[in-house]
C-alpha positions as CSV (number, residue, x, y, z in Angstrom):
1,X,-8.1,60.1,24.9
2,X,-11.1,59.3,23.1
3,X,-8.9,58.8,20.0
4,X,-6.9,56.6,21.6
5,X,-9.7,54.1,22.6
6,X,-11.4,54.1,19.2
7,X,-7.9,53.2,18.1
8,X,-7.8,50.7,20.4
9,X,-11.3,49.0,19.9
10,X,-10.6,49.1,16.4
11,X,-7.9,46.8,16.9
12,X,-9.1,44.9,19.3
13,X,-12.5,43.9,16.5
14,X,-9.7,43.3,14.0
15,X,-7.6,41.0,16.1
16,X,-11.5,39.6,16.9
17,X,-12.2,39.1,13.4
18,X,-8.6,37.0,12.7
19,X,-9.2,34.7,15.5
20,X,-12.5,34.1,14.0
21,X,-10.7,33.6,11.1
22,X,-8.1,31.4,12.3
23,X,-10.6,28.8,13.9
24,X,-12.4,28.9,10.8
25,X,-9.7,27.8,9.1
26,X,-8.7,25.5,11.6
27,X,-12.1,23.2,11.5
28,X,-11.9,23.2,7.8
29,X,-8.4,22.2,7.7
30,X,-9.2,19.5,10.5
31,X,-12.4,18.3,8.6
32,X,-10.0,18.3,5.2
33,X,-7.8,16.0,7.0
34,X,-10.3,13.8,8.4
35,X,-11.9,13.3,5.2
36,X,-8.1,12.3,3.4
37,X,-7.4,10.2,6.5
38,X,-11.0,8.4,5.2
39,X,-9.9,8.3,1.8
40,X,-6.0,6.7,2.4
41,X,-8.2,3.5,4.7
42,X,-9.9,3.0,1.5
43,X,-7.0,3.0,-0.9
44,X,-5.1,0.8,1.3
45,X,-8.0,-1.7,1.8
46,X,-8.2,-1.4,-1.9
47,X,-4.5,-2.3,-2.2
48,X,-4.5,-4.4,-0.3
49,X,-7.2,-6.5,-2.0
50,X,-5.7,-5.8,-5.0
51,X,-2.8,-7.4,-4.2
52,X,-4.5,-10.2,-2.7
53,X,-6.4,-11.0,-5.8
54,X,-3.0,-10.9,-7.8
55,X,-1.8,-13.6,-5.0
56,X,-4.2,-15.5,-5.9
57,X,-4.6,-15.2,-9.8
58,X,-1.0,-16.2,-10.3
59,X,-1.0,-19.2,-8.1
60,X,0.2,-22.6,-9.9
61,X,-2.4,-24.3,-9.4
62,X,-4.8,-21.8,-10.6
63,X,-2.8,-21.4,-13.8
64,X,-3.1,-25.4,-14.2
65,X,-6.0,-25.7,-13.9
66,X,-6.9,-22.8,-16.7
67,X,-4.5,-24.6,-18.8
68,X,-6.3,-27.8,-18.6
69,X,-10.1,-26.6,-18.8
70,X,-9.6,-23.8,-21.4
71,X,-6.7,-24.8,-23.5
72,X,-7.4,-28.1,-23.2
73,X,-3.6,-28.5,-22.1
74,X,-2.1,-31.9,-20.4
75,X,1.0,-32.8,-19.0
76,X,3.4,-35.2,-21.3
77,X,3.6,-38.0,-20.6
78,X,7.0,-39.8,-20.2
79,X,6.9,-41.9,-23.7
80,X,5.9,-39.2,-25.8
81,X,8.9,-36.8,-24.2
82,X,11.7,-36.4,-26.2
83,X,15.1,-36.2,-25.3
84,X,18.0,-34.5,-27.4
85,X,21.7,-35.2,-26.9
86,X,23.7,-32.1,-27.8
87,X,26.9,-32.9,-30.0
88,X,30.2,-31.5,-28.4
């Protein structure tokens, strides 16, 4: 008898000791997914402002104006445009 409830308490500590275990586990996995759930809102706030600022840097009118202020670029005008006729 008195075997038979050492036995018993024995396994009734380790089954004690897993569940502690297993919660343990459970907050930290919980906590790991929290902080990844944190971590993909800032990646896609970064994306998306990323993409935003590509929008935005490949407008026309954005490159036209760079042409014109830094390369000093202008548009032809219609009597300096050339035309050439192709021979069939």
């Amino acid at each position: 008898m008195n075997r038979a409830v050492v036995v018993l308490i024995l396994a009734l500590m380790g089954c004690s000791f897993l569940l502690v275990n297993s919660q343990q586990r459970t907050r930290q996995l919980f906590i790991e997914k929290n902080r990844l759930e944190i971590q993909q809102r800032k990646l896609n706030q970064e994306w998306n402002r990323l993409e935003y600022e590509q929008r935005e840097l490949s407008r026309a009118s954005r490159i036209i104006d760079i042409a014109k202020k830094q390369l000093h670029m202008n548009d032809a005008k219609q009597d300096k445009t050339i035309y050439l006729k192709e021979k069939e």
